[in-house]
C-alpha positions as protocol buffer text, in pm:
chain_id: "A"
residue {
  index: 1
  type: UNK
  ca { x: 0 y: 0 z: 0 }
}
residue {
  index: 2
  type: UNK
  ca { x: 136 y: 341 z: -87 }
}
residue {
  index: 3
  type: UNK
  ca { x: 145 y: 591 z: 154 }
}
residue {
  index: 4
  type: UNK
  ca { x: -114 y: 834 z: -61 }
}
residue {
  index: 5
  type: UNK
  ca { x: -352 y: 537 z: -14 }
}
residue {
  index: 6
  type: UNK
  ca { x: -243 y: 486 z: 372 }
}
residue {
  index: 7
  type: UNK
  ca { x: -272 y: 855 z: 449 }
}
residue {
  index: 8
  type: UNK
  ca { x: -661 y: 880 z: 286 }
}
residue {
  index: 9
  type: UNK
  ca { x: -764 y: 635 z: 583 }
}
residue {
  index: 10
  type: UNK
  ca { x: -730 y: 883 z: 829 }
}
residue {
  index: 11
  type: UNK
  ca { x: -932 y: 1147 z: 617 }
}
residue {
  index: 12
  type: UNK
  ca { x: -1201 y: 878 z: 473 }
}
residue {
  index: 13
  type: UNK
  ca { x: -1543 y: 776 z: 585 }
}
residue {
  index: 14
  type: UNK
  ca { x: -1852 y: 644 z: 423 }
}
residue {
  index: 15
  type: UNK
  ca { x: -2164 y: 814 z: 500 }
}
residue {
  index: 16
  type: UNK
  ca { x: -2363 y: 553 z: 332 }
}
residue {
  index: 17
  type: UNK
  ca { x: -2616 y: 330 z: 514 }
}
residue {
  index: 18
  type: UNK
  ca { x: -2670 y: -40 z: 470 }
}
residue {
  index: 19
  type: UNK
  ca { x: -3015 y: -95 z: 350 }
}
residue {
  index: 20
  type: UNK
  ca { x: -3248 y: -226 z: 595 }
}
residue {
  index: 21
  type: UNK
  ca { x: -3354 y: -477 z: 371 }
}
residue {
  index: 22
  type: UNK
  ca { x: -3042 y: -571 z: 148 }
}
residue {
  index: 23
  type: UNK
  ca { x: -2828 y: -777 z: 171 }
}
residue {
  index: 24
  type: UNK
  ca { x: -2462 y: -751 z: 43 }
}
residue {
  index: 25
  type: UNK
  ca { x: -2414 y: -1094 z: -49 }
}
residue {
  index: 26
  type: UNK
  ca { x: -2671 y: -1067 z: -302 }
}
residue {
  index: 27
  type: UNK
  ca { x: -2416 y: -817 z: -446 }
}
residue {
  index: 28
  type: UNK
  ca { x: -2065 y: -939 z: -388 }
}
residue {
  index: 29
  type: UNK
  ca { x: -1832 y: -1126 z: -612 }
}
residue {
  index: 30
  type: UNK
  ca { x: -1578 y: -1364 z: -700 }
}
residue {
  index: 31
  type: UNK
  ca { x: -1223 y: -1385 z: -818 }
}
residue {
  index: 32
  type: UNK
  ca { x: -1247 y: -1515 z: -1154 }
}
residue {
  index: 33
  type: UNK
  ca { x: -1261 y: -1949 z: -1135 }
}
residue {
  index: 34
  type: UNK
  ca { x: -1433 y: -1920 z: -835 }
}
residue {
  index: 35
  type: UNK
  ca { x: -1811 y: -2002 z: -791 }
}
residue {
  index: 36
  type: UNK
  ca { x: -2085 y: -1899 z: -541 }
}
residue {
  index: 37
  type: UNK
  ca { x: -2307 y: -2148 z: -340 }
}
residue {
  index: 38
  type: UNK
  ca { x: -2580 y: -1841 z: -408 }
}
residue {
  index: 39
  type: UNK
  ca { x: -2538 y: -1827 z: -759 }
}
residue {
  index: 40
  type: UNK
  ca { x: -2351 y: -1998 z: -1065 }
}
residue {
  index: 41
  type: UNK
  ca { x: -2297 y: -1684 z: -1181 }
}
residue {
  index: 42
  type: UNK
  ca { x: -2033 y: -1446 z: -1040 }
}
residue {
  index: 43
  type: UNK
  ca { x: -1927 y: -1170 z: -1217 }
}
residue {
  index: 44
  type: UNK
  ca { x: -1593 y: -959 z: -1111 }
}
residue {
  index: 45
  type: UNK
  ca { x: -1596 y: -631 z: -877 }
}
residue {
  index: 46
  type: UNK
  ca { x: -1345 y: -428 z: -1065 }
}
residue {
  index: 47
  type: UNK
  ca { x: -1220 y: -413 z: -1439 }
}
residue {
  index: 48
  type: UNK
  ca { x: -936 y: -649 z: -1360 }
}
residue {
  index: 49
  type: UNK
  ca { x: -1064 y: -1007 z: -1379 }
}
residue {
  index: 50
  type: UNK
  ca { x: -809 y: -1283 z: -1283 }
}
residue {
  index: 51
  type: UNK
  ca { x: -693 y: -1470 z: -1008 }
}
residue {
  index: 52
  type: UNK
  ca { x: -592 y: -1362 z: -608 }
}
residue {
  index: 53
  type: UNK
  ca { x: -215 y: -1350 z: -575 }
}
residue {
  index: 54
  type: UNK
  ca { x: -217 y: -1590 z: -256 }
}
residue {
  index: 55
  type: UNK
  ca { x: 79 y: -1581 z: -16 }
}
residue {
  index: 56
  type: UNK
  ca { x: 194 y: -1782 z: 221 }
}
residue {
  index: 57
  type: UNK
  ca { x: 260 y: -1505 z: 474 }
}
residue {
  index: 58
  type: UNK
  ca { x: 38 y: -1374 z: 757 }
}
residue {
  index: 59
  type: UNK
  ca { x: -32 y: -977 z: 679 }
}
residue {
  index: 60
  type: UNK
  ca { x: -265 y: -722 z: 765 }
}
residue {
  index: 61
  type: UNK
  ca { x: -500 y: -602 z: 508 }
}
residue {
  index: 62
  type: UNK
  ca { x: -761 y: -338 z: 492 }
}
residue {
  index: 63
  type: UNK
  ca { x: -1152 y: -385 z: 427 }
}
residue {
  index: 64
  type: UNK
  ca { x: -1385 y: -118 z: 324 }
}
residue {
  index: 65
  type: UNK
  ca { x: -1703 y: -101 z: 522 }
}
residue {
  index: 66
  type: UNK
  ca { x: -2041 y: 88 z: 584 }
}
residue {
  index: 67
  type: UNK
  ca { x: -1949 y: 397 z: 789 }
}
residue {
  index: 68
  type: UNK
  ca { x: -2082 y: 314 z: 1151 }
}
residue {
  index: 69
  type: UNK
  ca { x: -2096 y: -56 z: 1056 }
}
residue {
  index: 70
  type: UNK
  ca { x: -1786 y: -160 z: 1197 }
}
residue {
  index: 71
  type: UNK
  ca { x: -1877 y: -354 z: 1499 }
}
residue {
  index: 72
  type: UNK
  ca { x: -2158 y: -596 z: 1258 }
}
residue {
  index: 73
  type: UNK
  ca { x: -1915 y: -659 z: 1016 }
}
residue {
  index: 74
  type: UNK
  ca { x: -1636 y: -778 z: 1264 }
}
residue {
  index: 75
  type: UNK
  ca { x: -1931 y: -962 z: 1397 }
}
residue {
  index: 76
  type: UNK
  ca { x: -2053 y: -1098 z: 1097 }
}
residue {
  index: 77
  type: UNK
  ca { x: -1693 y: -1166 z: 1002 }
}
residue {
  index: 78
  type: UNK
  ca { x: -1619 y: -1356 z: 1305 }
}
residue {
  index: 79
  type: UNK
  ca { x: -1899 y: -1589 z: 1257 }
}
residue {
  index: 80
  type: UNK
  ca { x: -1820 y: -1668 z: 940 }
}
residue {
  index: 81
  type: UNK
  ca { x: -1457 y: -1768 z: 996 }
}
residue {
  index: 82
  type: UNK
  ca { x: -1616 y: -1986 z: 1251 }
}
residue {
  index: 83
  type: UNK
  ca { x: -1904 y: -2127 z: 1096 }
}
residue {
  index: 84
  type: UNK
  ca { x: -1634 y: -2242 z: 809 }
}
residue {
  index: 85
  type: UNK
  ca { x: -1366 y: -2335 z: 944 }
}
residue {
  index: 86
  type: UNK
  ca { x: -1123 y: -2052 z: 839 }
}
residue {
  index: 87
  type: UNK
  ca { x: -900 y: -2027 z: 1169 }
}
residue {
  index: 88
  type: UNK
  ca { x: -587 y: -2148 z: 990 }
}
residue {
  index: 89
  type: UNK
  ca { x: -613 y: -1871 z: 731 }
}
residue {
  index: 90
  type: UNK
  ca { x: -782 y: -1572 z: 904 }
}
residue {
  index: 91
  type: UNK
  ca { x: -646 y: -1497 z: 1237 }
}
residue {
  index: 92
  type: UNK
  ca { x: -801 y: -1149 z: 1397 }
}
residue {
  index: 93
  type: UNK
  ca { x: -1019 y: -907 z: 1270 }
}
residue {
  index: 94
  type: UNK
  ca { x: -979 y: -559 z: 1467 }
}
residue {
  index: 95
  type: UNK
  ca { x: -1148 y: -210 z: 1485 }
}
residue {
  index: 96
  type: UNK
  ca { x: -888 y: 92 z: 1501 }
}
residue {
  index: 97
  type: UNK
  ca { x: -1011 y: 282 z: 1828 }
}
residue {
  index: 98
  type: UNK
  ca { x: -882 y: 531 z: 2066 }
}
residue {
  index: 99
  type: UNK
  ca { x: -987 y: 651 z: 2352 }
}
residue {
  index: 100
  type: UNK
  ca { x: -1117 y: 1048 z: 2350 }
}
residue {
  index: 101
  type: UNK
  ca { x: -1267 y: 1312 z: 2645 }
}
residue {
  index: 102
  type: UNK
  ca { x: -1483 y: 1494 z: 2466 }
}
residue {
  index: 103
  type: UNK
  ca { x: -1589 y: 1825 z: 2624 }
}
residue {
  index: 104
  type: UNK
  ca { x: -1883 y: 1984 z: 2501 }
}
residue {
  index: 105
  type: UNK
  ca { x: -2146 y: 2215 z: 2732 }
}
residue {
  index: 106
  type: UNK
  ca { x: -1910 y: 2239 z: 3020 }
}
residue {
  index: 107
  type: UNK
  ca { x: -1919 y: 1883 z: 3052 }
}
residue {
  index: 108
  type: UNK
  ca { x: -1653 y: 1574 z: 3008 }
}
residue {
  index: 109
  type: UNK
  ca { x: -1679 y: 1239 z: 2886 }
}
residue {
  index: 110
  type: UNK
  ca { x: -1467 y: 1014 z: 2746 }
}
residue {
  index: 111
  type: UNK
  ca { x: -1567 y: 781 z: 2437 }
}
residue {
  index: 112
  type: UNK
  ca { x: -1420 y: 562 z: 2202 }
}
residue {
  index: 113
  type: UNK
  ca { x: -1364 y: 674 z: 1898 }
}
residue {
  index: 114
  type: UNK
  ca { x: -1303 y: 492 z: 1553 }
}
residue {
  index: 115
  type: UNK
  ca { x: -951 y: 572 z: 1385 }
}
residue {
  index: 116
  type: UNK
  ca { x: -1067 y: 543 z: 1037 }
}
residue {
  index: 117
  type: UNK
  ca { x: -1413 y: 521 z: 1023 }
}
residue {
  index: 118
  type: UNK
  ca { x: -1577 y: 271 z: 768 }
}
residue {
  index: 119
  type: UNK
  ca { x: -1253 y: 53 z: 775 }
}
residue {
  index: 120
  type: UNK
  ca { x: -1168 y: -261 z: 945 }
}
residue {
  index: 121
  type: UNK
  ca { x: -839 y: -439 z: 926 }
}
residue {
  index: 122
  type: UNK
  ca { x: -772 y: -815 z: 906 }
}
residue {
  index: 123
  type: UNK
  ca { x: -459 y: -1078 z: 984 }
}
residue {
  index: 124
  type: UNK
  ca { x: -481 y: -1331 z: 753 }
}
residue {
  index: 125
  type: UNK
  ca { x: -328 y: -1562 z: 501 }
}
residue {
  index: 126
  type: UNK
  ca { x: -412 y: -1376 z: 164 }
}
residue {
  index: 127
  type: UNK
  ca { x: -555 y: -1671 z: -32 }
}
residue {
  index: 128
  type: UNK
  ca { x: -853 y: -1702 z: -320 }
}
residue {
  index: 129
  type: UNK
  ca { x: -1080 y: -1894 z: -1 }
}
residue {
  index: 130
  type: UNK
  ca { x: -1001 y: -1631 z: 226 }
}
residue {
  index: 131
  type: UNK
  ca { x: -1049 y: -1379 z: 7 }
}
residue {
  index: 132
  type: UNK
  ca { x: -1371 y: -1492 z: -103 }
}
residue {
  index: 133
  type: UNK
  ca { x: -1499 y: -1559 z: 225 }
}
residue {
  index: 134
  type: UNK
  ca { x: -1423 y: -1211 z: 357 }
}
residue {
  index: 135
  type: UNK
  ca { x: -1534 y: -1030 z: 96 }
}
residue {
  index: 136
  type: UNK
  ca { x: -1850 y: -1239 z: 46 }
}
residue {
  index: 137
  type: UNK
  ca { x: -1908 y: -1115 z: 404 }
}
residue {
  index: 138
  type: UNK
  ca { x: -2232 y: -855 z: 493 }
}
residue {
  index: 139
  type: UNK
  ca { x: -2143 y: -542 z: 498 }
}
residue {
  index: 140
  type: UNK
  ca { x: -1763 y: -537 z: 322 }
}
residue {
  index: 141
  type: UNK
  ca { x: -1803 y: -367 z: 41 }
}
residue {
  index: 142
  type: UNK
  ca { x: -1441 y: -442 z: -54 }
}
residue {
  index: 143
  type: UNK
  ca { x: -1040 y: -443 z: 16 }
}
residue {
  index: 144
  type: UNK
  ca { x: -835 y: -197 z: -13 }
}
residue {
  index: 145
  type: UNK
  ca { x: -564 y: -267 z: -286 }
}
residue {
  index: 146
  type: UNK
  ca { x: -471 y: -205 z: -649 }
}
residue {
  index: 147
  type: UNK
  ca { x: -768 y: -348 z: -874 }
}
residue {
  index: 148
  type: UNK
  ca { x: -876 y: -693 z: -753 }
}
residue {
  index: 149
  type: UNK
  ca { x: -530 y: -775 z: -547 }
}
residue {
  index: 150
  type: UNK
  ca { x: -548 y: -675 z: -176 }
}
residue {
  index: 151
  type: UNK
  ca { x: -242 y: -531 z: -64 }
}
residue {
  index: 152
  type: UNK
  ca { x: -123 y: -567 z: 292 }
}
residue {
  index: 153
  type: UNK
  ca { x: -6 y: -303 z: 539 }
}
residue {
  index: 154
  type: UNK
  ca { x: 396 y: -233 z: 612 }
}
residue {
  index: 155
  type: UNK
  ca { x: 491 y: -307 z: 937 }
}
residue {
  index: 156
  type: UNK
  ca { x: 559 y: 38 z: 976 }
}
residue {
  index: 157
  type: UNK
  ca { x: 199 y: 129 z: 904 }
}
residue {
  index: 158
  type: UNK
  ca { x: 64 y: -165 z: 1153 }
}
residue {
  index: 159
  type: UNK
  ca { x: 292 y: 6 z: 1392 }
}
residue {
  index: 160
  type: UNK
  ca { x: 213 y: 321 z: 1376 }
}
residue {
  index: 161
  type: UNK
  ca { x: -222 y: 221 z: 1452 }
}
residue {
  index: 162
  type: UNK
  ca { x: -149 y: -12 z: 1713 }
}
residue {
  index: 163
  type: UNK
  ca { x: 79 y: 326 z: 1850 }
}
residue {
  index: 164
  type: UNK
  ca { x: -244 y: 519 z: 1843 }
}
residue {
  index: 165
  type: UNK
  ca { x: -463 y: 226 z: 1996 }
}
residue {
  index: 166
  type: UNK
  ca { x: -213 y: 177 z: 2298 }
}
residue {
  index: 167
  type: UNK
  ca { x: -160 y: 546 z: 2415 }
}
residue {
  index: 168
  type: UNK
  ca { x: -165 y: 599 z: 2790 }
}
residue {
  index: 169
  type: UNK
  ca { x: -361 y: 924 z: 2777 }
}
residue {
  index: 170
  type: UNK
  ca { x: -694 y: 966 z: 2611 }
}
residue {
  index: 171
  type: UNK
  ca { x: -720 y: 1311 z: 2333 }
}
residue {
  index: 172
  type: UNK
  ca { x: -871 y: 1525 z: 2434 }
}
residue {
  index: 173
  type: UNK
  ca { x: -1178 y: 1629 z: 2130 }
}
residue {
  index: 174
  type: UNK
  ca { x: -1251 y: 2051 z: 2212 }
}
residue {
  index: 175
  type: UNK
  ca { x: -1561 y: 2234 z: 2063 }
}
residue {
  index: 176
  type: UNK
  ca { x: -1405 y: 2556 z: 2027 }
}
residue {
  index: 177
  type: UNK
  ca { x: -1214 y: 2725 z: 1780 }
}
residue {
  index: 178
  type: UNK
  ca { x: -1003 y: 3013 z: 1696 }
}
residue {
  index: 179
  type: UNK
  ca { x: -1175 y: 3355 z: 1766 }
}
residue {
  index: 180
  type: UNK
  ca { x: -1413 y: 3193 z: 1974 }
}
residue {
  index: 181
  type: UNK
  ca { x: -1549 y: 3370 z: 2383 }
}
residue {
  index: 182
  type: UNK
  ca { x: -1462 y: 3060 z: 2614 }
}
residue {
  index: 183
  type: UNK
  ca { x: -1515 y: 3039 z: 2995 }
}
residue {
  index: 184
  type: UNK
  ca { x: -1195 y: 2900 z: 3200 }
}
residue {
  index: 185
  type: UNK
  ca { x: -1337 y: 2668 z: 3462 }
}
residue {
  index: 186
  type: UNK
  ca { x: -1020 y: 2598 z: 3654 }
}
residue {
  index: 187
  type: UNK
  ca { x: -693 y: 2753 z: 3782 }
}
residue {
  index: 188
  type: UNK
  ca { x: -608 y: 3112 z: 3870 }
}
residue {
  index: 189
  type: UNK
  ca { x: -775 y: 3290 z: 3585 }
}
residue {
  index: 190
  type: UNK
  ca { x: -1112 y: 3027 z: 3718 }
}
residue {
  index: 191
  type: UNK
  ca { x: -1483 y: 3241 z: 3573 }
}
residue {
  index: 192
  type: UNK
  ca { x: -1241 y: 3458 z: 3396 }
}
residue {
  index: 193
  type: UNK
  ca { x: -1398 y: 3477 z: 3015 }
}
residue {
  index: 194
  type: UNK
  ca { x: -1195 y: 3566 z: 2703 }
}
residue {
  index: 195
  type: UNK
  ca { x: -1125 y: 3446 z: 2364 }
}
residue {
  index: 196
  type: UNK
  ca { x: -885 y: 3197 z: 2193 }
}
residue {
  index: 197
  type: UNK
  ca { x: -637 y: 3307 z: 1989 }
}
residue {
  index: 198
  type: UNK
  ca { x: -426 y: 2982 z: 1958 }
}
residue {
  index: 199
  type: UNK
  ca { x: -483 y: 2600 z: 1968 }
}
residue {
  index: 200
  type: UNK
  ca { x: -212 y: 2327 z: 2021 }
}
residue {
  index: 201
  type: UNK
  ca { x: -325 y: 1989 z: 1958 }
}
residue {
  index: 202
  type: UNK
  ca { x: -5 y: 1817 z: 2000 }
}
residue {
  index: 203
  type: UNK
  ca { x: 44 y: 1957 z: 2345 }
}
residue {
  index: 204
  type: UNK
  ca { x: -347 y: 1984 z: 2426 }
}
residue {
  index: 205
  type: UNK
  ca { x: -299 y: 2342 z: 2518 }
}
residue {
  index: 206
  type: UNK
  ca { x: -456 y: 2666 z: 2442 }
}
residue {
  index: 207
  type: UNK
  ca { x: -428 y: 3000 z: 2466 }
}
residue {
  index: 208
  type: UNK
  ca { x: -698 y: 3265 z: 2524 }
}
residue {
  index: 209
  type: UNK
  ca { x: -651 y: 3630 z: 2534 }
}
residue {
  index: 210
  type: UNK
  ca { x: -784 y: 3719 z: 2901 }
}
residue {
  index: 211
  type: UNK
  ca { x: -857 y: 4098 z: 3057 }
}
residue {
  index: 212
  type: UNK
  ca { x: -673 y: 4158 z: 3290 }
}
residue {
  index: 213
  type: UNK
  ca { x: -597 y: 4480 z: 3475 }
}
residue {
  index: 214
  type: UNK
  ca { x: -760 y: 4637 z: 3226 }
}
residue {
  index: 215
  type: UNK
  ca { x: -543 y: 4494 z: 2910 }
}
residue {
  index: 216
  type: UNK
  ca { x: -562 y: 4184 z: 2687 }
}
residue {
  index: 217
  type: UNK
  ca { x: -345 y: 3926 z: 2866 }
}
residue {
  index: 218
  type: UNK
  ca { x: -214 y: 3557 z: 2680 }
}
residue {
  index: 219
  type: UNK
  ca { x: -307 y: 3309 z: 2976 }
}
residue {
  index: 220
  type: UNK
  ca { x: -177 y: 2961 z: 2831 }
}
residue {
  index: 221
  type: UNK
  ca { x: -444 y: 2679 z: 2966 }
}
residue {
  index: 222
  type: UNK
  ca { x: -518 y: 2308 z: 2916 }
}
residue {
  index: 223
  type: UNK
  ca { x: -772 y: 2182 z: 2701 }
}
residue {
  index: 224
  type: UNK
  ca { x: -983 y: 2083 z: 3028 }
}
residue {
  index: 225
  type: UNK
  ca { x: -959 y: 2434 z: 3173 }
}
residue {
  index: 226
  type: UNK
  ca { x: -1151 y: 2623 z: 2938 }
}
residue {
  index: 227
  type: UNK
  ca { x: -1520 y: 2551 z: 2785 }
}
residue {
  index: 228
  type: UNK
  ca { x: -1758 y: 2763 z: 2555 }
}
residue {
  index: 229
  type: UNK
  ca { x: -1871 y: 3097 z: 2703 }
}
């Protein structure tokens, strides 16, 4: 996977719903040689018919999904590598979360957030079985890839999301923005109201432009000491 490709996760989601009443395996296909027990009848997804390039190698690969259908089609994809037998080939099937405090109305609360919404990721043996199995699967709408040939994650990439799945502290999510009137709820400047002039993710810091003694004063606060005025 290029990094162009690997760097549109974190910007991508699908804000498509999955009908109520259809369902995807009445849609899905095969590689080409393969048949379905549905139909005998499969037609390819993409332009490029021809065979999965299997390998021999456990990787991680990268399934497209319904936006806020994660958690049925790890489900769904979980039963199915049951139901058929498929623990020698597919191993773990895992939602990239992290861990948030979300402050919004004076109030805190932290929630679990998705990483790249309306993806999932999958350890597996990259073979035309497992292939077919997991995309034949409710709900994927396909892998990520170049035409009809997944392609797995680096190491470096895997890396890098189990990083952001593992970090001790939660981010912290803030309502406000630039230019902004905010309230600071805690410390010395506590009831004092100004505005923010600067926000530092990376540090979770802002700063808000206070009066003080009559002047406009730069008190630097953290992202839990200040809410919207």
């Amino acid at each position: 996977m290029d990094s162009q490709e690997f760097d549109a996760l974190e910007t991508s989601a699908f804000n498509e719903d999955l009908p109520a009443e259809e369902s995807v395996t009445d849609k899905v296909t095969a590689p080409k040689g393969k048949k379905s027990s549905r139909t005998s009848k499969v037609k390819n997804t993409t332009d490029d018919e021809g065979k999965i390039e299997s390998t021999e190698e456990r990787g991680w690969y990268v399934i497209h999904c319904y936006s806020g259908y994660e958690n049925k089609v790890r489900h769904n994809l979980e039963q199915r590598i049951e139901s058929m037998g498929m623990k020698e080939k597919i191993f773990d099937v895992v939602i990239p979360t992290q861990e948030e405090i979300e402050v919004k109305d004076g109030k805190r609360k932290t929630v679990e957030r998705h990483i790249f919404p309306g993806y999932v990721l999958i350890n597996m043996i990259l073979t035309e079985e497992s292939w077919y199995i997991v995309r034949n699967t409710p709900g994927v709408t396909g892998f990520v890839g170049m035409g009809n040939q997944p392609t797995a994650l680096r190491s470096e990439e895997v890396s890098s999301i189990i990083k952001r799945m593992e970090a001790d502290a939660p981010i912290v999510n803030v309502t406000y923005k630039i230019g902004e009137k905010v309230r600071i709820i805690d410390g010395p400047f506590n009831d004092f109201r100004g505005t923010v002039a600067e926000i530092d993710q990376n540090k979770s810091k802002v700063r808000v432009m206070v009066n003080f003694f009559g002047r406009e004063t730069p008190v630097e606060l953290d992202f839990l000491q200040v809410e919207k005025s």
